[in-house]
PDB file of N, CA, C and O in Angstrom:
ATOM      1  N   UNK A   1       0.841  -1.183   0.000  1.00  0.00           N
ATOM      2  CA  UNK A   1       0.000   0.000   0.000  1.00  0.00           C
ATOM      3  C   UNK A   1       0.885   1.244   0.000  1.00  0.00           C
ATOM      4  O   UNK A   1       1.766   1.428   0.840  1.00  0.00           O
ATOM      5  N   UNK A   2       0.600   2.080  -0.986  1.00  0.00           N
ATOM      6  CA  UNK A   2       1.298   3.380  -1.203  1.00  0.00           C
ATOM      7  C   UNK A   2       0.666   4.576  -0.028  1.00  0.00           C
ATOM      8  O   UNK A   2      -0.523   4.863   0.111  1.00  0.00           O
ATOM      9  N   UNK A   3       1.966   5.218   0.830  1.00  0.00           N
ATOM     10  CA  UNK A   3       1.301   6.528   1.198  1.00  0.00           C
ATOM     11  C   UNK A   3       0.982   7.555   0.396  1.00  0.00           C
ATOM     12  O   UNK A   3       1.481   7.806  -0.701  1.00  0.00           O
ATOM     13  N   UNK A   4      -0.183   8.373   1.184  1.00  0.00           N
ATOM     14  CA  UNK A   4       0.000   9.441   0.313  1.00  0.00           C
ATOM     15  C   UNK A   4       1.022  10.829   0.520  1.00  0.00           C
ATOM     16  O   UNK A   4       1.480  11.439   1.486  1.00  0.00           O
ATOM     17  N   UNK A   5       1.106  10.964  -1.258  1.00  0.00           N
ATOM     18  CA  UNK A   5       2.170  12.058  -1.420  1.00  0.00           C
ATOM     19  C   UNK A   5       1.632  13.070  -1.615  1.00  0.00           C
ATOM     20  O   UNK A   5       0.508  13.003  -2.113  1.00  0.00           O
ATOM     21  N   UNK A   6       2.261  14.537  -1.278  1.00  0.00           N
ATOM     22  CA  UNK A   6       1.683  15.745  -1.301  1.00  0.00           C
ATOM     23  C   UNK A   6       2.872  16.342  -2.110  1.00  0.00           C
ATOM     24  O   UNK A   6       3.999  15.854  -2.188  1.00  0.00           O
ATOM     25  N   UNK A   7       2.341  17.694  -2.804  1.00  0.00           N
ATOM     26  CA  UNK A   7       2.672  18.335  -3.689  1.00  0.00           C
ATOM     27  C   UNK A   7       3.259  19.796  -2.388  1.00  0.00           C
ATOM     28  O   UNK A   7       2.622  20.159  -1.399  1.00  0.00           O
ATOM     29  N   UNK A   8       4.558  20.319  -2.848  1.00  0.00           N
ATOM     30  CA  UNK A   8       4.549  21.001  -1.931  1.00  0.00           C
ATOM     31  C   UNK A   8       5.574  21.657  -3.384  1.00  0.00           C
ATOM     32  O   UNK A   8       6.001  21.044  -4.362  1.00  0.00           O
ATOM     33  N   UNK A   9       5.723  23.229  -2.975  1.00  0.00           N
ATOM     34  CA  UNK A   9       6.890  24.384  -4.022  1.00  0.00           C
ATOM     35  C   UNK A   9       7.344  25.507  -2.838  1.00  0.00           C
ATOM     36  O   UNK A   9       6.720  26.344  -2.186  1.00  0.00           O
ATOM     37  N   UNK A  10       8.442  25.178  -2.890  1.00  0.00           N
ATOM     38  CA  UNK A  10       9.634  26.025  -1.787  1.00  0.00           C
ATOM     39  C   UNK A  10      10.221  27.016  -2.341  1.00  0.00           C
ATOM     40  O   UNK A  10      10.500  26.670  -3.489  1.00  0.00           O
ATOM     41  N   UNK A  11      10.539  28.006  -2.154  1.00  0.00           N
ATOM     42  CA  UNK A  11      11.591  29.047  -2.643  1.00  0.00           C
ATOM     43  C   UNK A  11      12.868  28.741  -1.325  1.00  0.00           C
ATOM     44  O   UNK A  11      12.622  28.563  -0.132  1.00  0.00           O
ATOM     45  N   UNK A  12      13.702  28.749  -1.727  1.00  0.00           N
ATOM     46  CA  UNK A  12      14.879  28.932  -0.639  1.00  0.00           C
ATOM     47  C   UNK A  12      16.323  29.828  -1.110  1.00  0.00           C
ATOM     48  O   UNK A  12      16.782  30.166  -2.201  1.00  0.00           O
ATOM     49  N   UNK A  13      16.721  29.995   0.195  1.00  0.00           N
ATOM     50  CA  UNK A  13      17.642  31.392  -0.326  1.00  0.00           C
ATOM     51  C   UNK A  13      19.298  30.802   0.176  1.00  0.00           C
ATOM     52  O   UNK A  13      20.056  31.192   1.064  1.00  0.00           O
ATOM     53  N   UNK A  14      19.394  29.875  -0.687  1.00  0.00           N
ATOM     54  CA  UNK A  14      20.470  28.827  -0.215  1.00  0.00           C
ATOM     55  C   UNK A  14      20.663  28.390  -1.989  1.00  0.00           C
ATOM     56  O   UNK A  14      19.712  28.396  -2.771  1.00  0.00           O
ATOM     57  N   UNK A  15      22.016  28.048  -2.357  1.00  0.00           N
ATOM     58  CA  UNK A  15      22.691  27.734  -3.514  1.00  0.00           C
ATOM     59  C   UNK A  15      22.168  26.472  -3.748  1.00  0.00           C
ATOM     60  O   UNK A  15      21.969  25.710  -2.802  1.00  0.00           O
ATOM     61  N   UNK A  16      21.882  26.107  -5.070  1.00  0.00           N
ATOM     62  CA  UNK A  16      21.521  25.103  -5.482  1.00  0.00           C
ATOM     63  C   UNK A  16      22.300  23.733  -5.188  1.00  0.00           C
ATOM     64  O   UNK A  16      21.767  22.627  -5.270  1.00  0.00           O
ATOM     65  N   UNK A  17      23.476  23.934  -4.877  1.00  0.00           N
ATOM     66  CA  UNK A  17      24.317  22.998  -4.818  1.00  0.00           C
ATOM     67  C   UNK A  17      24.459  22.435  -3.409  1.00  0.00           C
ATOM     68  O   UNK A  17      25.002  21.360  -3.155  1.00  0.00           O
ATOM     69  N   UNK A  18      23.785  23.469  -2.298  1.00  0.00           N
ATOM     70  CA  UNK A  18      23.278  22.663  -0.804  1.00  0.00           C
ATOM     71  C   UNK A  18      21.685  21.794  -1.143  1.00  0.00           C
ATOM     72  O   UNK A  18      21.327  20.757  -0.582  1.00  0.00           O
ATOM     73  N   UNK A  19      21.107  22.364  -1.936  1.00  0.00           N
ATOM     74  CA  UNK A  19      20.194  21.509  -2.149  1.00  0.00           C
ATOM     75  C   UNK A  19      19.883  20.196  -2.592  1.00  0.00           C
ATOM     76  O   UNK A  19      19.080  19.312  -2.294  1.00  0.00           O
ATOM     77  N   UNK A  20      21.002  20.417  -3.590  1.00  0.00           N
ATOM     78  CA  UNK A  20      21.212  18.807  -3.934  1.00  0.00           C
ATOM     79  C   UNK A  20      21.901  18.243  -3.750  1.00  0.00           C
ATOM     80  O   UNK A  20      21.952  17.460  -4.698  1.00  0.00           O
ATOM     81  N   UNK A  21      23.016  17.900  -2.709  1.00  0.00           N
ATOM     82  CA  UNK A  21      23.314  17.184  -1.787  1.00  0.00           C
ATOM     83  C   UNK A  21      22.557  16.997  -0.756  1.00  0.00           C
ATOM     84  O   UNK A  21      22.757  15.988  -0.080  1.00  0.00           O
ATOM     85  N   UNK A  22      21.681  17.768  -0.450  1.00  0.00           N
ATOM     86  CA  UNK A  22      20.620  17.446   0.790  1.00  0.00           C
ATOM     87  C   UNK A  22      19.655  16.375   0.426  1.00  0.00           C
ATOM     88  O   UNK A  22      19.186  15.564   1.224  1.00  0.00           O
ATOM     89  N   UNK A  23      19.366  16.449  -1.008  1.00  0.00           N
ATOM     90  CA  UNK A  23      18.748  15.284  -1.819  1.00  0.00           C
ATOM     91  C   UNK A  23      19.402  13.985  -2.296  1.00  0.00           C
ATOM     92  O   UNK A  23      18.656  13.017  -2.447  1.00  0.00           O
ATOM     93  N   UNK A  24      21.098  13.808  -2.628  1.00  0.00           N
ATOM     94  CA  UNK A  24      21.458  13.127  -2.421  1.00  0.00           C
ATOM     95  C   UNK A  24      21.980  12.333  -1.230  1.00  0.00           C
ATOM     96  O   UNK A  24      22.437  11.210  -1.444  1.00  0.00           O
ATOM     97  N   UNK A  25      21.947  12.848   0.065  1.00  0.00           N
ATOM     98  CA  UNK A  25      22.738  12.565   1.287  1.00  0.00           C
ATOM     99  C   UNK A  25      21.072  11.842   1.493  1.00  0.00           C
ATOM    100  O   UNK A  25      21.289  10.757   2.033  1.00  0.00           O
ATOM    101  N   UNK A  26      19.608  11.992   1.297  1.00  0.00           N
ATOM    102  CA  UNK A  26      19.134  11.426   1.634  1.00  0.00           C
ATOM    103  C   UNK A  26      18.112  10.106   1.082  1.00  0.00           C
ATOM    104  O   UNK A  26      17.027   9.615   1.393  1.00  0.00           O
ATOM    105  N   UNK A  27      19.248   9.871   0.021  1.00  0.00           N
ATOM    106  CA  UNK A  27      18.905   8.794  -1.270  1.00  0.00           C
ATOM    107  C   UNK A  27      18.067   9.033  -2.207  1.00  0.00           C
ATOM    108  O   UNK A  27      17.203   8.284  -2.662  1.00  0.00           O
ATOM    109  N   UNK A  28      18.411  10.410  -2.580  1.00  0.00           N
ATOM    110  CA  UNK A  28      17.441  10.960  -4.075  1.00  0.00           C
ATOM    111  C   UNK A  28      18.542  10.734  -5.225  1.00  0.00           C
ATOM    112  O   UNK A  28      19.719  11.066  -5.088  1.00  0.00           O
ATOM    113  N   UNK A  29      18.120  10.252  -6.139  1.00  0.00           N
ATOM    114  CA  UNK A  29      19.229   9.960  -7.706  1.00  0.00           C
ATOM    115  C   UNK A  29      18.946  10.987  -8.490  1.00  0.00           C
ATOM    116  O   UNK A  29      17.743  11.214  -8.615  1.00  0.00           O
ATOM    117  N   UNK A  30      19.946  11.929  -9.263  1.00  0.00           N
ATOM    118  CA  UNK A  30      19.766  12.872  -9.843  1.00  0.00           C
ATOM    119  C   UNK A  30      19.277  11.995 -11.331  1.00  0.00           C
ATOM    120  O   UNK A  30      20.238  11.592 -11.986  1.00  0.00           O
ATOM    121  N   UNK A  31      17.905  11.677 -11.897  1.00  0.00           N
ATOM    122  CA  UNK A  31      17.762  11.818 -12.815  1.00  0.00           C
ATOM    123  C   UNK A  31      17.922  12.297 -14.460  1.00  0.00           C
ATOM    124  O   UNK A  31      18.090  11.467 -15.354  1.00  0.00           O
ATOM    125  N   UNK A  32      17.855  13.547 -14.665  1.00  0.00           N
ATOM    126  CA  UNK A  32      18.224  14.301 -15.570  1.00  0.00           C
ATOM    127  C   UNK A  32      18.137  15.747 -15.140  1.00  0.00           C
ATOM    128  O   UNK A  32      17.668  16.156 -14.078  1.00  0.00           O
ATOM    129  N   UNK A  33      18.789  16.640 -16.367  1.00  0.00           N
ATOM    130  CA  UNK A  33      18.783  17.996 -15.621  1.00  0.00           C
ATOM    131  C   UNK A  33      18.686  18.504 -17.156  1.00  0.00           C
ATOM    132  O   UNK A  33      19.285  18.002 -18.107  1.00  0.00           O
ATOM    133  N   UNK A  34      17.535  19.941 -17.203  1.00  0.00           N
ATOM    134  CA  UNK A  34      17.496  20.466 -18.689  1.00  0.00           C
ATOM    135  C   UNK A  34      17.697  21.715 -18.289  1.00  0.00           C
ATOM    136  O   UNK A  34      17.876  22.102 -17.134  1.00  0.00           O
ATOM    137  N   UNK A  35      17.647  22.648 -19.754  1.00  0.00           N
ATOM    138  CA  UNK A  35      17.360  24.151 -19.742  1.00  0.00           C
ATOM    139  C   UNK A  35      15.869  24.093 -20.569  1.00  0.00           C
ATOM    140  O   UNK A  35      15.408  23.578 -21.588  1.00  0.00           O
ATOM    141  N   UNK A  36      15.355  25.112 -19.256  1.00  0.00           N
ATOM    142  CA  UNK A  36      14.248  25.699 -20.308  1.00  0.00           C
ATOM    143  C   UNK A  36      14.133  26.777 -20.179  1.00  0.00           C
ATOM    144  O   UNK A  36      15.014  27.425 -19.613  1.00  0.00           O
ATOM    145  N   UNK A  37      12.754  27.483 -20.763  1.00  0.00           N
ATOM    146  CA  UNK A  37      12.900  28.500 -21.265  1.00  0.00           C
ATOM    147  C   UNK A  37      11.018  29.396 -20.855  1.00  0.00           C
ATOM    148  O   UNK A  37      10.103  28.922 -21.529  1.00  0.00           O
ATOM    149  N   UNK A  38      10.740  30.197 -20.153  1.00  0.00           N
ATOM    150  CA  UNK A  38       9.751  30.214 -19.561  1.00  0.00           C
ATOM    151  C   UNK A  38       9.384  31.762 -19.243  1.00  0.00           C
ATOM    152  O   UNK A  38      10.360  32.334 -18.758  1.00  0.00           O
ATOM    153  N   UNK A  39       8.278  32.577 -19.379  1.00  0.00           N
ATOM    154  CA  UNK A  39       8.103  33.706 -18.972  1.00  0.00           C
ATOM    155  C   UNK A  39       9.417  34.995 -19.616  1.00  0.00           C
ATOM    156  O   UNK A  39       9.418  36.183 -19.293  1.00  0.00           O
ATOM    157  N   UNK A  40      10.273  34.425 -20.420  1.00  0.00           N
ATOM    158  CA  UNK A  40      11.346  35.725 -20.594  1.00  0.00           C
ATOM    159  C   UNK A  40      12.344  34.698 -19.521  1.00  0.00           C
ATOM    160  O   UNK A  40      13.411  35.309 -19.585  1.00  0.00           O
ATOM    161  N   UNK A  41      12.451  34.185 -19.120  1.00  0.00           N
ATOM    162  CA  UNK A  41      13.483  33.559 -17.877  1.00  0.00           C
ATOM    163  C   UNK A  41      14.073  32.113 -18.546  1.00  0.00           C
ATOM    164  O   UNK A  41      13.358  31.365 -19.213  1.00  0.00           O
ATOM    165  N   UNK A  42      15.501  31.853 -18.251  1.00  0.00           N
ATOM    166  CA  UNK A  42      15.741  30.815 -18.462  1.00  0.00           C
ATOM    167  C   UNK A  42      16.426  29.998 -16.715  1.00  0.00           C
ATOM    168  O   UNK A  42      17.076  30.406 -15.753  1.00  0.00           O
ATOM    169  N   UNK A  43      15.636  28.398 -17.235  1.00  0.00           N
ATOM    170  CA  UNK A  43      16.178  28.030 -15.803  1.00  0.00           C
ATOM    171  C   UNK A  43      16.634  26.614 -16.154  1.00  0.00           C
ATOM    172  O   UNK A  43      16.357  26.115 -17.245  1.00  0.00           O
ATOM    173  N   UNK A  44      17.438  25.881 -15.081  1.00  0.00           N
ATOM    174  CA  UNK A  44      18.115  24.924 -15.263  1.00  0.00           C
ATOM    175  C   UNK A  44      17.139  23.759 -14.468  1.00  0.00           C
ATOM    176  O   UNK A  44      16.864  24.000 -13.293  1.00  0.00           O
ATOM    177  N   UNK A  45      16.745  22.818 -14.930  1.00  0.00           N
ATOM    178  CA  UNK A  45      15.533  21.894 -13.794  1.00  0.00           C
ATOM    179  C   UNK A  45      16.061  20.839 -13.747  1.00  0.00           C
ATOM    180  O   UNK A  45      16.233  20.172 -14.768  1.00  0.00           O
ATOM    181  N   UNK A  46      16.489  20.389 -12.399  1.00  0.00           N
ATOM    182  CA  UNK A  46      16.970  19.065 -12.579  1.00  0.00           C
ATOM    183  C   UNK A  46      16.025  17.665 -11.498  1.00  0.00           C
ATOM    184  O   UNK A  46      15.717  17.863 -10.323  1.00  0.00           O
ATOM    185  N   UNK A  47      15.816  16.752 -12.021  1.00  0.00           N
ATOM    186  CA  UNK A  47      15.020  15.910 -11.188  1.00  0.00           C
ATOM    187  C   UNK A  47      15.429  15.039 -10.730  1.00  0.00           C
ATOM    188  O   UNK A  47      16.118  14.385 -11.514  1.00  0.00           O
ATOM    189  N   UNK A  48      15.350  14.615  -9.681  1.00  0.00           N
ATOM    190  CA  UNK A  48      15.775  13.593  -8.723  1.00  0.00           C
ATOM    191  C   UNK A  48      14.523  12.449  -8.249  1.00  0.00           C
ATOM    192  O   UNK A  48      13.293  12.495  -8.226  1.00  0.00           O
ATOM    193  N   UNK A  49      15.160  11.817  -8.032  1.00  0.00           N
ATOM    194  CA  UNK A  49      13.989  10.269  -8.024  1.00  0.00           C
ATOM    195  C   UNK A  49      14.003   9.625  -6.743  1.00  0.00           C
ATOM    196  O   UNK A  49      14.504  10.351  -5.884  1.00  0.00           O
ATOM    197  N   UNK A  50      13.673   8.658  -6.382  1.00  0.00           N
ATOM    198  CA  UNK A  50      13.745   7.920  -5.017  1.00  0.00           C
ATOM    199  C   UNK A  50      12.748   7.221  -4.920  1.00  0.00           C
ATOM    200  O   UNK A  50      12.070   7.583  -3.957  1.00  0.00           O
ATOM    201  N   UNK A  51      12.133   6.006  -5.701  1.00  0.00           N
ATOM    202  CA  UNK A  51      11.336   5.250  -5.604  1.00  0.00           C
ATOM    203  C   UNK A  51      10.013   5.825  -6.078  1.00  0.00           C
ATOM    204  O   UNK A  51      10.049   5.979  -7.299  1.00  0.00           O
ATOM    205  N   UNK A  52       9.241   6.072  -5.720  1.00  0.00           N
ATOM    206  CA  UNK A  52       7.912   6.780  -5.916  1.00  0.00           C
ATOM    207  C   UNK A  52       7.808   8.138  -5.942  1.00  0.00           C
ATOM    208  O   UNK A  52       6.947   8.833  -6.481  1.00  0.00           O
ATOM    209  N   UNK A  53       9.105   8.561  -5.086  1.00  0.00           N
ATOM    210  CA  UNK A  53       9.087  10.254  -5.077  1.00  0.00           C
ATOM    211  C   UNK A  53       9.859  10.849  -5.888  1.00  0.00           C
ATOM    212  O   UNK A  53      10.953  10.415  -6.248  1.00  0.00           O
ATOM    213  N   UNK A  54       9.317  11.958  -6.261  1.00  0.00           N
ATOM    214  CA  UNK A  54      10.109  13.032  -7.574  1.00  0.00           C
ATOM    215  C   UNK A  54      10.240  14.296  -6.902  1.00  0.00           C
ATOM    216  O   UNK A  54       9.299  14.641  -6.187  1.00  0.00           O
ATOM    217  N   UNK A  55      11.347  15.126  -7.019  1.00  0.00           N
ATOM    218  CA  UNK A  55      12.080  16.375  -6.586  1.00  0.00           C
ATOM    219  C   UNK A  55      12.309  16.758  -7.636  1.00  0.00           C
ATOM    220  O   UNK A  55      12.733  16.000  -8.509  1.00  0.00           O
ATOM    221  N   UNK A  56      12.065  18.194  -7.862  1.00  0.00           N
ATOM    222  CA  UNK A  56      12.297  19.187  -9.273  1.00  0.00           C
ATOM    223  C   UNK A  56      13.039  20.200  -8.620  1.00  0.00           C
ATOM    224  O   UNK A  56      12.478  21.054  -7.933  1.00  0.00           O
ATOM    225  N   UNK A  57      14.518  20.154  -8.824  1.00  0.00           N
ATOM    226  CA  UNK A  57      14.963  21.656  -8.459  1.00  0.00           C
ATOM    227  C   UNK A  57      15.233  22.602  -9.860  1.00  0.00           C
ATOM    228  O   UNK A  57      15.888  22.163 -10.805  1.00  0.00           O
ATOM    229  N   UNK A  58      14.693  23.814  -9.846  1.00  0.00           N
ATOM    230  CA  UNK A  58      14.227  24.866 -10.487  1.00  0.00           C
ATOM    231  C   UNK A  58      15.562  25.679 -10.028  1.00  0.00           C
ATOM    232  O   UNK A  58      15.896  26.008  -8.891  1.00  0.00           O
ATOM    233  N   UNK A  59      16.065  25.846 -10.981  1.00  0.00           N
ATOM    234  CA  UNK A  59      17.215  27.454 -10.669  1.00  0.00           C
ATOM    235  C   UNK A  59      17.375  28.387 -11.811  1.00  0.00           C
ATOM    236  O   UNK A  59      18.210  27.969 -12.613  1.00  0.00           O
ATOM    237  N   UNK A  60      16.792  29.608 -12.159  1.00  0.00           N
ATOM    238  CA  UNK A  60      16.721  30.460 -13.025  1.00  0.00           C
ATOM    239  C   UNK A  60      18.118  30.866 -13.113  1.00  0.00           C
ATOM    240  O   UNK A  60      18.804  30.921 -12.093  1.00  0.00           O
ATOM    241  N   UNK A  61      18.483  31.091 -14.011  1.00  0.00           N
ATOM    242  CA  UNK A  61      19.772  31.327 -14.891  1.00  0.00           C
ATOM    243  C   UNK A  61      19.748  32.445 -15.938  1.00  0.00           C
ATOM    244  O   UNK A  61      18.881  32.561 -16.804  1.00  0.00           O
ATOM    245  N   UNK A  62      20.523  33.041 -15.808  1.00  0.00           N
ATOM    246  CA  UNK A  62      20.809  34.537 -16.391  1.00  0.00           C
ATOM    247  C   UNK A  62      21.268  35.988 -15.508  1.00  0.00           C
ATOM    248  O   UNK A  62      21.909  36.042 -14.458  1.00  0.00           O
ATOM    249  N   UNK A  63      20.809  36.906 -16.172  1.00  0.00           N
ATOM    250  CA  UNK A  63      21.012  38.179 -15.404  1.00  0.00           C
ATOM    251  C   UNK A  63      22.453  38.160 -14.926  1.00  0.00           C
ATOM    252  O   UNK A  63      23.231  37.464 -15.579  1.00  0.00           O
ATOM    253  N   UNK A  64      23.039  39.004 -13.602  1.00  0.00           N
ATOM    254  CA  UNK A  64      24.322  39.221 -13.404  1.00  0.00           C
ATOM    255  C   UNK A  64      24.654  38.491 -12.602  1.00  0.00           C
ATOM    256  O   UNK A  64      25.859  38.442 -12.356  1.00  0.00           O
ATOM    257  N   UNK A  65      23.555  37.464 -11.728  1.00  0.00           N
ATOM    258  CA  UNK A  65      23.616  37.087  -9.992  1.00  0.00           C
ATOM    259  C   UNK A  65      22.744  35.941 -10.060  1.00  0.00           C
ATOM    260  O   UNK A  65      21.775  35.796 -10.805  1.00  0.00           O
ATOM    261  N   UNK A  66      23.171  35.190  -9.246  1.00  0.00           N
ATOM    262  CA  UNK A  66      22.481  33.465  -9.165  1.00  0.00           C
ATOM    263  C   UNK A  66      21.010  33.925  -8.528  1.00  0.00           C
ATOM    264  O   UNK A  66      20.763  35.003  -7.987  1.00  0.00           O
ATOM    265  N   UNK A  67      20.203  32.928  -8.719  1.00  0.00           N
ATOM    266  CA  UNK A  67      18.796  33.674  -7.966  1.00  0.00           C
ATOM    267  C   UNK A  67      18.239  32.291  -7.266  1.00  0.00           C
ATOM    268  O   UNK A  67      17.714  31.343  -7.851  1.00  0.00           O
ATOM    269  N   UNK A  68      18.400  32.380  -6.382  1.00  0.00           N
ATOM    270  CA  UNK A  68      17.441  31.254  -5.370  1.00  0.00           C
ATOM    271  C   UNK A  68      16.478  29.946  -6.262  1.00  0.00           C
ATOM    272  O   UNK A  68      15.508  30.095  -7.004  1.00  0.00           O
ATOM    273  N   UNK A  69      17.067  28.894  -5.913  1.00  0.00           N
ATOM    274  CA  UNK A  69      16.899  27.747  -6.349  1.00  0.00           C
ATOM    275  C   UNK A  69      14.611  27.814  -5.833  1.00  0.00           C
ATOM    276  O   UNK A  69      14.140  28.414  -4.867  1.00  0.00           O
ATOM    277  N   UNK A  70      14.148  27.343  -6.440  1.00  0.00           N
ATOM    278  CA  UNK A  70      12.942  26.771  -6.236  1.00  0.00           C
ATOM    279  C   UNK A  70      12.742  24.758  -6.343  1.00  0.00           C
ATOM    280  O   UNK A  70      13.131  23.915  -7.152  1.00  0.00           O
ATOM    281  N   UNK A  71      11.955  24.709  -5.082  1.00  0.00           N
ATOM    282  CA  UNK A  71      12.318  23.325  -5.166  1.00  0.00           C
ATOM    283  C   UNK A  71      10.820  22.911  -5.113  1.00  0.00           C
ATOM    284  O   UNK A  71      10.037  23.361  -4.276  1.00  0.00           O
ATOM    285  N   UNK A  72      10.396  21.758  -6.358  1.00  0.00           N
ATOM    286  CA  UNK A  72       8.987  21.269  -5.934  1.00  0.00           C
ATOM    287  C   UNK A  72       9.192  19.631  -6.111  1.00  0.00           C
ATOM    288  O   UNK A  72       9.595  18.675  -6.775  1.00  0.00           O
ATOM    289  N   UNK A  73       8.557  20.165  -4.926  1.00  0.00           N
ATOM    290  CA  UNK A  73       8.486  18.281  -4.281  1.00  0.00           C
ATOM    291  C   UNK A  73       7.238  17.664  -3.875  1.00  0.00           C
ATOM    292  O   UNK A  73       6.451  17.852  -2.947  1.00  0.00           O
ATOM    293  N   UNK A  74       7.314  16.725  -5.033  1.00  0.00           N
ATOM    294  CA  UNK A  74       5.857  15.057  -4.930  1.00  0.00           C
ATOM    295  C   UNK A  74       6.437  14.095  -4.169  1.00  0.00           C
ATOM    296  O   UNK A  74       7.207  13.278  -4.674  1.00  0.00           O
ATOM    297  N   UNK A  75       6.136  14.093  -2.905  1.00  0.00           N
ATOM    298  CA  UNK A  75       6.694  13.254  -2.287  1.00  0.00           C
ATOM    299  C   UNK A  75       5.985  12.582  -0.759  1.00  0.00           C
ATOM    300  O   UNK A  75       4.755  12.614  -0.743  1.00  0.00           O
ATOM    301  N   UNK A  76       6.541  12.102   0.258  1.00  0.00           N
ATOM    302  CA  UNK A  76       5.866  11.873   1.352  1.00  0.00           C
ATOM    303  C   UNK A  76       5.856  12.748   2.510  1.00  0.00           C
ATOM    304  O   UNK A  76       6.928  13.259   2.835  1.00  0.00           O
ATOM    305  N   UNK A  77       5.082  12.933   3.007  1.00  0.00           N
ATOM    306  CA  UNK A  77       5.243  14.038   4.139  1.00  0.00           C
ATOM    307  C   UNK A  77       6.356  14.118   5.122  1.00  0.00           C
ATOM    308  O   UNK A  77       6.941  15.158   5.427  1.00  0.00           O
ATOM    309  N   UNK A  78       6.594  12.950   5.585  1.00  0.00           N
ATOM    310  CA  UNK A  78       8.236  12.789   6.382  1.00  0.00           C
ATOM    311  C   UNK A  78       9.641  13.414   5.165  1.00  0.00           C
ATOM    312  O   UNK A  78      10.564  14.095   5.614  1.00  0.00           O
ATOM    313  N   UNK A  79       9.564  13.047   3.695  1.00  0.00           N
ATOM    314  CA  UNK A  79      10.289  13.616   3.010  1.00  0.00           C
ATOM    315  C   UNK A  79      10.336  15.427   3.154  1.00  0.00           C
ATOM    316  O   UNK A  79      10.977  16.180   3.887  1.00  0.00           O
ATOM    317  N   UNK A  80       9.843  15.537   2.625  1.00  0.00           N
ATOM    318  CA  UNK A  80       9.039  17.365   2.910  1.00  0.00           C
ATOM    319  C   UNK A  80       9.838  17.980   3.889  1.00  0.00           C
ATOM    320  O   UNK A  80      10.708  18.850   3.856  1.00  0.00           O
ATOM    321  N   UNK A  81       9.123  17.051   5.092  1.00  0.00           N
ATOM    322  CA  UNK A  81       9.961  17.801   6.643  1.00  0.00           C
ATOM    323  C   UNK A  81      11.343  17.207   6.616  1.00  0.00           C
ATOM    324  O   UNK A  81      12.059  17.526   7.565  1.00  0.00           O
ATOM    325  N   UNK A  82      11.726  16.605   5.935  1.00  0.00           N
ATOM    326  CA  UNK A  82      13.365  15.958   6.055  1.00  0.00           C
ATOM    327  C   UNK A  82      13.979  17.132   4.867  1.00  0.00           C
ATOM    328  O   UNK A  82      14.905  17.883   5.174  1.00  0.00           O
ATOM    329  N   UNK A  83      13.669  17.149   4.213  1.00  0.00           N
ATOM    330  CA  UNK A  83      14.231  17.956   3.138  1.00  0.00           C
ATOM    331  C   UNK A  83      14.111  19.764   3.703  1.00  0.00           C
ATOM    332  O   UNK A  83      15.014  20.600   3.733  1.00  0.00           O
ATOM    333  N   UNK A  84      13.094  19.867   3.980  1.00  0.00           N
ATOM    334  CA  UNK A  84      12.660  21.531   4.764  1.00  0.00           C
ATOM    335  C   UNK A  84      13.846  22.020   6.253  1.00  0.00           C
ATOM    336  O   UNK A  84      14.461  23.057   6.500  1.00  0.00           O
ATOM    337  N   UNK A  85      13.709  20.443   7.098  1.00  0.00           N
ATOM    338  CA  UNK A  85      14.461  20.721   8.026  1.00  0.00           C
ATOM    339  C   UNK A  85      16.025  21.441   7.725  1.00  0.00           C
ATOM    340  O   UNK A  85      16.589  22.499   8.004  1.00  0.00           O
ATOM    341  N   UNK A  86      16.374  20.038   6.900  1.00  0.00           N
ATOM    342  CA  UNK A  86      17.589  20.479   6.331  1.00  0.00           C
ATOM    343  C   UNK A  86      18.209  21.287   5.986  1.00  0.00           C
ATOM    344  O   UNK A  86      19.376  21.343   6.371  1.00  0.00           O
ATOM    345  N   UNK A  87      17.774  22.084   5.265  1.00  0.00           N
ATOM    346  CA  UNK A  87      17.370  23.512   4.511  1.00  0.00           C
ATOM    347  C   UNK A  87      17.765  24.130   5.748  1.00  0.00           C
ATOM    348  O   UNK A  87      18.906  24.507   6.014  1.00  0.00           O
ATOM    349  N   UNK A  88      16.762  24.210   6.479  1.00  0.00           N
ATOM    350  CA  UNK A  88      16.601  25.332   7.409  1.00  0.00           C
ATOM    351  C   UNK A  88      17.988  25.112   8.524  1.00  0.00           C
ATOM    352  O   UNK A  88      18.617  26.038   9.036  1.00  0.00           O
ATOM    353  N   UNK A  89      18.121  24.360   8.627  1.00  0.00           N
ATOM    354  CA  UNK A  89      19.862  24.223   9.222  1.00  0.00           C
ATOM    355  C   UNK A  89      20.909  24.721   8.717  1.00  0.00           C
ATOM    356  O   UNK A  89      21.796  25.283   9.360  1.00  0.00           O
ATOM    357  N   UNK A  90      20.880  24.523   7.330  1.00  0.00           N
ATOM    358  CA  UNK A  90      21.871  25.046   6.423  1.00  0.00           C
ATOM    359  C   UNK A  90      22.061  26.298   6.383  1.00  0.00           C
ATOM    360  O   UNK A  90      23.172  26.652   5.988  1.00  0.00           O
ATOM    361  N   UNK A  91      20.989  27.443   6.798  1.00  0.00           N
ATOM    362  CA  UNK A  91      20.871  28.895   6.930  1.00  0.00           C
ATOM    363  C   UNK A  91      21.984  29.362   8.249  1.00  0.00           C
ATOM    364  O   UNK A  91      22.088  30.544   8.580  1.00  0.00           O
TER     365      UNK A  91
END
C-alpha cells in the first residue's frame, strides 16, 4: 500500500548545490537535468527520483547574480519535513 504524497513548491535562499546534496545525502538519484525556457526567464531543472518520489529543483539562470533555487516536491510528508528541516539548518 502506497502513502499518500503531497505536492509542496519552496523558494529557498540557499545555492543550489546545498540543495542537492541534501537530496542526495538522503537517497534521491539525480535523474536528468534540462534548460528551459519560460516567462522571458531561463532556468536549469533538474530531477531527482527515489522510488515513488520526484524532486524538481528549479534554478533560473541569467542576469548578473544566481537567484534562489525553487524546489517542488511530490513526495511523502516525512520527506518534505526531512528535506525543509535540512534547509533550514543550512541557513
Amino acid at each position: 500500500m502506497l502513502s499518500e504524497k503531497k505536492l509542496k513548491s519552496v523558494s529557498v535562499f540557499l545555492p543550489e548545490e546545498i540543495v542537492c546534496e541534501t537530496l542526495e545525502r538522503i537517497g534521491f538519484l539525480e535523474s536528468e537535468a534540462v534548460f528551459t525556457s519560460s516567462d522571458g526567464k531561463f532556468w536549469k531543472r533538474t530531477l531527482y527520483i527515489r522510488d515513488e518520489e520526484i524532486i524538481s529543483v528549479s534554478e533560473e539562470i541569467g542576469d548578473y547574480w544566481p537567484k534562489d533555487p525553487i524546489i517542488s516536491i511530490c513526495g511523502l510528508s516525512k520527506t518534505i519535513k526531512a528535506i525543509l528541516g535540512d534547509l533550514d539548518a543550512s541557513l
